[in-house]
N, C-alpha and C positions, 0 to 999 in steps of 0.2 A: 504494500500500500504506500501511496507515497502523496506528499503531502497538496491540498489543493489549495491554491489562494485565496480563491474567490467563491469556493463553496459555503452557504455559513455554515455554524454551529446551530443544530438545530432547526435550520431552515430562515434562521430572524434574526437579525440583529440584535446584540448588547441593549442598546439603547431602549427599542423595539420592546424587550423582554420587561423592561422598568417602568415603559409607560403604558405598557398593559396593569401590568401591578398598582400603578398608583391609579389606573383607573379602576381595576376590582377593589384597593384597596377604599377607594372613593364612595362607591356603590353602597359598600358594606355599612360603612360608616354613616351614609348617607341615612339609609333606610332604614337602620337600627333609631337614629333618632326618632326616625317617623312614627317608627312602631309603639315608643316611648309615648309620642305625642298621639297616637290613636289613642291610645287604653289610659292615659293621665286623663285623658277628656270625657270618654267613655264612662269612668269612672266618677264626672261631676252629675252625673246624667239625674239620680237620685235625690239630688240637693238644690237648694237653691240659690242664685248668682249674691242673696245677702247674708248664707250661712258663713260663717268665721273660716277659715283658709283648713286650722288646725283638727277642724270636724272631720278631713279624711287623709290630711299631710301630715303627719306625725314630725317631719322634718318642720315645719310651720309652729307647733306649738315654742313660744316664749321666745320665739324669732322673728323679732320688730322688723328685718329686712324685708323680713317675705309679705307681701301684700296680704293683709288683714281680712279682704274677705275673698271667697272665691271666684268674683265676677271682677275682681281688680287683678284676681291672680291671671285668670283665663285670658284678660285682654293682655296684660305683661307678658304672657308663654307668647301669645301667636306675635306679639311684636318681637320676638327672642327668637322665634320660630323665622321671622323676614329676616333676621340678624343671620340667619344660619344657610338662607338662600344666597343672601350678596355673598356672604364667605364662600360658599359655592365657587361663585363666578371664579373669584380669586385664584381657590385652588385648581380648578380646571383648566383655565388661561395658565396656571402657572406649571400644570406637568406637560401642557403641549410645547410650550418655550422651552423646558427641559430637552423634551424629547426631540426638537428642530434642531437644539444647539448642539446634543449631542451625535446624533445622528450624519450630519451635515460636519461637524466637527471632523468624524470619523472618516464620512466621504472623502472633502479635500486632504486629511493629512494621510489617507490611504493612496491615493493618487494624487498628487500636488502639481502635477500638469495643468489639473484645471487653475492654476493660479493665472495660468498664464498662455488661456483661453483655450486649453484642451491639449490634444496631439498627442503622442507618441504615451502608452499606459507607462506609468515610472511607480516601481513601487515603491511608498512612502515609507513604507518599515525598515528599509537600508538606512534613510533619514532618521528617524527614530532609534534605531541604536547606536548607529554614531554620530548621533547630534547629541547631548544631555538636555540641551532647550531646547528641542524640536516639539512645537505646537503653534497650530494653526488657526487658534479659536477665533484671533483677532480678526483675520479672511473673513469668518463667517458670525459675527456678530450682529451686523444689519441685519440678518435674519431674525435675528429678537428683538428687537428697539425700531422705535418708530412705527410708523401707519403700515397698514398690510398692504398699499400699493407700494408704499418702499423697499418693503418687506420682500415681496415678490420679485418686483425688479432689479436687487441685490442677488436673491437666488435664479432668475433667471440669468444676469451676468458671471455669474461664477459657475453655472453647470448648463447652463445650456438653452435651459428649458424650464418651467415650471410646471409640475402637474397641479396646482391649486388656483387658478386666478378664478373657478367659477365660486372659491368660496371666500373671495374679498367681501361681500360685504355684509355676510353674517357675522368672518372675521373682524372685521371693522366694529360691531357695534358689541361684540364681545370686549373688543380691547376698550373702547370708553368707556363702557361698564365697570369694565375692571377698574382702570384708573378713579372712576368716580368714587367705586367702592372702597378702594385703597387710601382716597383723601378723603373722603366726606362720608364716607360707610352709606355709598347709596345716595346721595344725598349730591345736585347739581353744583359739580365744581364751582362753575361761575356767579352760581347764587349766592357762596360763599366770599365773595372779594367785598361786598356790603352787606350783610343777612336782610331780607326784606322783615322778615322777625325775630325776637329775640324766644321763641319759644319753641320746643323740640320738635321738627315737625315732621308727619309718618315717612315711615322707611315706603321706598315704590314695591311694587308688589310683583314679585316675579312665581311663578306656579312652579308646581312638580313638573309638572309636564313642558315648561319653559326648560327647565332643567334638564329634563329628559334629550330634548331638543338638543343643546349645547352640546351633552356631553356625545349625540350622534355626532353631532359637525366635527365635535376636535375629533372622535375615532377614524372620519371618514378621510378628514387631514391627514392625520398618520397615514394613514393606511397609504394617500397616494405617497405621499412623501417617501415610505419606506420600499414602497413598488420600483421607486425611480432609484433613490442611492443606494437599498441592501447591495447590490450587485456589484458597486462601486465599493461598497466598503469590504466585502468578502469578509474576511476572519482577522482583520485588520485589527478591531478592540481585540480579540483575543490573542493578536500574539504582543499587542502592547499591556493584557494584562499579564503574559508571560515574562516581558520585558520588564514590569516593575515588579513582578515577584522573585525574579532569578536572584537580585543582590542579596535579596534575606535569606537565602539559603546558606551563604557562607563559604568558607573553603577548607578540606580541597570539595571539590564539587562532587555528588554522587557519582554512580553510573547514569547513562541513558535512561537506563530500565527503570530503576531506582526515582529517578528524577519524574519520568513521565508519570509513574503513579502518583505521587505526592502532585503533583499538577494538575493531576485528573480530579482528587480529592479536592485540592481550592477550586478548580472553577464549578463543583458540588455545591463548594458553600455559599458562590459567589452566585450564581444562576437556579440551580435545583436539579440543575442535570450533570451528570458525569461527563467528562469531556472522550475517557475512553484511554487505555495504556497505552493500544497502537497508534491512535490517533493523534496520541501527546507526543510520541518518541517519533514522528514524522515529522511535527511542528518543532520538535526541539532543533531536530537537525537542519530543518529549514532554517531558524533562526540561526544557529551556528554558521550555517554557512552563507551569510548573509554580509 
């Protein structure tokens, strides 16, 4: 067996595999609140909005903080409840930035041709181990900052091509969301530079199913994103996680054999999948001879 560049591990990118995770892990997170919030409500059903808080919140009794009756408490949960939707936006907007920067990261410093507008494939891992500061985040930064027609046109100059321009302007009004939410928790940036009141005023109302929406768009994002550079990037993170775990191994250096298992073991702990003994002692010697 002998080693392939450009096949991944596992069929998906590094990257790929993380912003899968932060999206299950989102989900879970997500709906467990919800669930919290059916059966808390469900549970006022029997009482009335002017019975005392502490009549079914044991956590309520002798605690001045907690709203005193249960129709002060109910309107506080579902305004806590919109607090929990802008956070939302936040975190979603912020594991697809992850996943563009990483991803894209990987692409150009897998191939670094495209700096300098395509041509002849150069593999970026000969750079990578004998460069110590080889890293090309800088290249691809416009891809996170600023407006998603910048944004696009950044990544269309640097690879080629963009597979996303149909989702500018859902993109778009995700990122002002987010920003608003980030300064003003929801609440219109620009209304902020004079408050038209000095009194708290409601959070905007975004739905489950608003939610739901978003978190399609950013998967759908990936997904083209990762269609266009997996190929580009091949096995690229992984033999620069090779690359940054080799130091700590020490000296003098195992065997082959010896080494590839223990490397099969961390990228175990680092993915959830074994990387494989023969498939390690392939990549080893690829990088050795590199």
């Amino acid at each position: 067996m002998s080693f392939n560049r450009y096949r991944l591990f596992c069929k998906r990118t590094l990257a790929w595999r993380l912003f899968k995770r932060h999206h299950t892990h989102f989900n879970e997170i997500f709906w467990s609140h919800k669930t919290a919030k059916a059966h808390a409500y469900a549970s006022t059903r029997p009482h009335d909005r002017a019975d005392a808080t502490d009549v079914l919140f044991r956590f309520a009794a002798g605690n001045r903080r907690v709203p005193d009756t249960l129709g002060k408490w109910a309107d506080a949960y579902y305004a806590f409840d919109q607090w929990t939707q802008m956070a939302s936006i936040i975190a979603i907007v912020g594991y697809l930035e992850t996943y563009i920067a990483q991803v894209s990261t990987a692409a150009v410093e897998s191939c670094p041709s495209f700096i300098f507008g395509g041509g002849p494939k150069v593999d970026g891992a000969i750079y990578l181990k004998k460069n110590p500061k080889y890293g090309l985040y800088d290249r691809v930064e416009p891809l996170v900052r600023g407006d998603w027609q910048a944004r696009i046109s950044a990544y269309r100059r640097l690879f080629g091509d963009c597979p996303i321009d149909a989702y500018v302007a859902p993109l778009e009004q995700l990122r002002k969301l987010r920003n608003d939410t980030g300064h003003c928790f929801g609440r219109d940036i620009g209304s902020m530079n004079f408050a038209p009141t000095w009194l708290v005023q409601r959070l905007p109302t975004i739905s489950d199913a608003d939610i739901q929406a978003h978190l399609k768009i950013i998967e759908d994002v990936a997904k083209a994103i990762e269609v266009h550079l997996a190929p580009i990037v091949g096995q690229y993170e992984v033999i620069k996680v090779l690359h940054c775990w080799l130091p700590g191994i020490g000296k003098p250096r195992p065997s082959v054999k010896t080494l590839a298992k223990a490397f099969s073991v961390h990228i175990s702990t680092l993915t959830g999948n074994a990387y494989g003994k023969g498939p390690a002692i392939d990549l080893i010697k690829y990088y050795d001879g590199l």
